[in-house]
N, C-alpha and C positions, 0 to 999 in steps of 0.2 A: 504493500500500500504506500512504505514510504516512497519507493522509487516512481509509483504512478503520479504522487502527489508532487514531487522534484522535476518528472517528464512537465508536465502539464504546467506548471511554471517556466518552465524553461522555452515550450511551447508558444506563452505569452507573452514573454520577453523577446520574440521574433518576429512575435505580429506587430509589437509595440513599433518596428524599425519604418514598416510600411503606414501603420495608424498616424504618424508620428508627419508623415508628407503630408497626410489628405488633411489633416487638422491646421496644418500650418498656413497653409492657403487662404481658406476662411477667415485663420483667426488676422493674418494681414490683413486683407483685403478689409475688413471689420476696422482693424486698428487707425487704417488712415483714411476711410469715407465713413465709418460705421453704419453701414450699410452688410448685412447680412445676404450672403450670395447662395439664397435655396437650387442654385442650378451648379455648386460646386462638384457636387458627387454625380452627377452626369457630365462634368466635365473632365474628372476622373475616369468614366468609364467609355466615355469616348476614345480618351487615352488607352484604354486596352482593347476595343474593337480595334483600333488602328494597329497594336501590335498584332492580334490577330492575323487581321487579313495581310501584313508583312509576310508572318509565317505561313499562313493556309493556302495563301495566292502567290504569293511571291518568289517562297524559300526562303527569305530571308530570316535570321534571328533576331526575336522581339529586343535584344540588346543593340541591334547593327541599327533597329526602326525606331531607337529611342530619339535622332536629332529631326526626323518627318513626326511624330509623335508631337514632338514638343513645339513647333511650329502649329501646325493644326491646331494645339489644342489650347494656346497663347494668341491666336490669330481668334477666337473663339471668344475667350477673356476678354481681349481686349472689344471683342464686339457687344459684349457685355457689357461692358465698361460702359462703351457710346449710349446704347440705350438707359443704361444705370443713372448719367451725368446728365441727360436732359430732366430728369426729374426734380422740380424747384421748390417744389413743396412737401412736406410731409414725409420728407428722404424714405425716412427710417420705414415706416409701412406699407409706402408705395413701394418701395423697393422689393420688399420680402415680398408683394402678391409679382411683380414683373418679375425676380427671379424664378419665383416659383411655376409661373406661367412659363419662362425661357425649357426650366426644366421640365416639365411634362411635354414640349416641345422635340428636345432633344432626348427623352426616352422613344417618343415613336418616330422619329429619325432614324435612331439603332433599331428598333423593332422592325420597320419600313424594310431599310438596306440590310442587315442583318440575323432575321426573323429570330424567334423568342428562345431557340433552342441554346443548351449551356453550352459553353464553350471551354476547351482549358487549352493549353502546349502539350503538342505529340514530338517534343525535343527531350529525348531520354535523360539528358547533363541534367537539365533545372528538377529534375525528379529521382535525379539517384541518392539513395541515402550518407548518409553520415553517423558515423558513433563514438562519440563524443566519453571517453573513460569509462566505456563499455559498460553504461546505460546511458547516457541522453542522446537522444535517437533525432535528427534533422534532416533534411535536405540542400542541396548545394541551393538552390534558390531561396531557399526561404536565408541560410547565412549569408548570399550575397546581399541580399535588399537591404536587409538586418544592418549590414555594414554601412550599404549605401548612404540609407535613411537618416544613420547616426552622421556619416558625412556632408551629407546636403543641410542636415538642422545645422552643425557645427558650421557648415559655411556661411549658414545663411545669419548666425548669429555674429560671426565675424563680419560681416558686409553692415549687418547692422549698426557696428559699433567702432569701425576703424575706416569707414568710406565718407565719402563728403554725401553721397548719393543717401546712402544709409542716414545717416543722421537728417537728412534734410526730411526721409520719410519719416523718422523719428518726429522730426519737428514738426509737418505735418499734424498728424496723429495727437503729438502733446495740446498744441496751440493754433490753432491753421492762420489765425491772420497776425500772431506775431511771426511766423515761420516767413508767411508773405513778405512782412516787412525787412525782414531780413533779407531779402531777394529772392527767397526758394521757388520755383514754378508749381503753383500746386495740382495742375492740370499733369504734366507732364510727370509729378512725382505719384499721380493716384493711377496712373497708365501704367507705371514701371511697377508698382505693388500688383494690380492685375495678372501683368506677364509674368512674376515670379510665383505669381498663384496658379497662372497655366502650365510652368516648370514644374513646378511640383507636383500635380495632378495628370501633367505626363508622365512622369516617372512611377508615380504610385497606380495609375494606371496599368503599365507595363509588369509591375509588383505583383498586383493582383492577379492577370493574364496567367503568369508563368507560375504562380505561388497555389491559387486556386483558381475558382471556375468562373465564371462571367454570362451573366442574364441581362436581360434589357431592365426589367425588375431592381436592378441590383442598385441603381443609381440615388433614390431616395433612401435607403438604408446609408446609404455613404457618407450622404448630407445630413443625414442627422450623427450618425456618429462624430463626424467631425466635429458636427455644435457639439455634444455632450464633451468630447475631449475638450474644445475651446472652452467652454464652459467651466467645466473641473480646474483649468487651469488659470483660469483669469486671464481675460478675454485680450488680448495680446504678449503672454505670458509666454517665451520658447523655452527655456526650460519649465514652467509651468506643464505644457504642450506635451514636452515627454515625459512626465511624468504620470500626465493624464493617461496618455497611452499606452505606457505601460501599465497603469492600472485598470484601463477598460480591457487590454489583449488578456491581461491574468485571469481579472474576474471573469472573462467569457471563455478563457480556457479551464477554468477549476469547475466551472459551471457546468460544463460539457463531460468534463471526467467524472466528478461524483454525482451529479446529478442528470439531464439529460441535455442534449442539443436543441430543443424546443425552449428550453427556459435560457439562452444565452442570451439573445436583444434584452430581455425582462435585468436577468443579472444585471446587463450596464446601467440600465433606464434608474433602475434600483439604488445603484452607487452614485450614479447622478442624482438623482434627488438627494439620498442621506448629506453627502457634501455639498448640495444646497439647503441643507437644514442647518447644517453644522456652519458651514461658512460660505455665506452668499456670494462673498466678491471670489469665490474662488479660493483654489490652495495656494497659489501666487500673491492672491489679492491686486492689488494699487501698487504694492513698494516688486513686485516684479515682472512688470509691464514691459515689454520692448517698448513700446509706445508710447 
């Protein structure tokens, strides 16, 4: 039992690497329009139909289709963005019915071009095992992304805090019309948070494709996990972010192991609330904001 209960931690500390993209996206894009993007997690799975049909059409490998991936699905964002930025009143609610609206949208777009059947990689590499001090049991994809995930957060925390680019989104985010006065473009800095929320979501797209399975379905499930991670972690929070994520992969992997696969959404939704009862601004709070 103890070794099932060691697997299945260890299990969620891998999901945590990919949780850890799709949440970060969001909670940017939030940090400097605060503006709430319901069409995040089908912008996400957009990113994995695309590696898909690389591989099923193509040959190619979902790694070779990650810089057409990222293009697409950042050319997507940023057309988000457009319709997002004519909205002059009422941001915050208009916003969430347009994205949500973008996003049921772009489900039967996938569903349309791609019909509703599950998808995964018939690339034997991303699915050969691993064994890890002969019990913890892995896959080559699932340690790659895992890696990945932890490098794109780390970079993207560096970018935040040692670029001019960064800080101006920073200042954004803190103050918008002292940042203005400062000189910062704020037009051009809410564009650039977009595209690195389509970077992201290309990648963790890609994550999901080669890690597990992909339905047209899958896309509002995404978008809400990511809000519960943002959420959990205080809503521009990057270490917050993985934190979150590693606590929403665990909880839904321990969920799964001693109890069943039907109660794993329920498990998050569950831990989300209690750390909304216990502390509303999140486990980060205010004092560890990127933003």
């Amino acid at each position: 039992m103890f070794e099932l209960i060691l697997q299945s931690l260890f299990s969620g500390l891998l999901a945590s690497g990919y949780y850890a993209l799709i949440a970060l996206g969001l909670a940017l894009v939030f940090g400097t329009m605060r503006v709430i993007n319901l069409a995040h997690g089908e912008m996400v799975l957009l990113g994995a139909y695309i590696a898909y049909t690389a591989e099923s059409r193509f040959g190619v490998n979902p790694l070779l289709a990650i810089p057409l991936t990222i293009v697409v699905v950042c050319a997507t964002s940023v057309a988000v963005y457009a319709l997002v930025s004519r909205i002059r009143q009422d941001r915050e609610l208009n916003s969430l019915i347009l994205t949500f609206g973008i996003g049921i949208v772009l489900t039967n777009f996938v569903l349309t071009v791609w019909s509703p059947n599950i998808r995964s990689t018939s690339i034997a590499w991303f699915n050969a095992p691993i064994l890890i001090a002969d019990t913890l049991f892995t896959t080559n994809s699932q340690m790659l992304f895992f890696a990945v995930g932890l490098l794109l957060t780390a970079a993207l925390w560096w970018w935040l805090t040692h670029t001019w680019r960064g800080r101006s989104l920073r200042a954004i985010a803190s103050h918008r019309d002292a940042a203005v006065l400062m000189g910062v473009d704020p037009r051009a800095t809410e564009i650039l948070a977009f595209v690195i929320a389509g970077l992201m979501a290309a990648v963790a797209g890609t994550a999901i494709f080669v890690v597990a399975v992909i339905q047209p379905e899958l896309g509002h499930n995404l978008t809400v996990k990511a809000f519960v991670i943002a959420v959990l972690a205080g809503m521009g929070s990057i270490p917050g972010v993985v934190l979150g994520a590693v606590l929403i992969g665990v909880t839904e992997s321990l969920t799964v192991t001693l109890f069943s696969s039907a109660l794993q959404e329920l498990a998050g939704m569950t831990l989300f609330l209690i750390v909304l009862l216990v502390r509303p601004s999140g486990l980060f709070g205010a004092r560890g904001r990127m933003a």
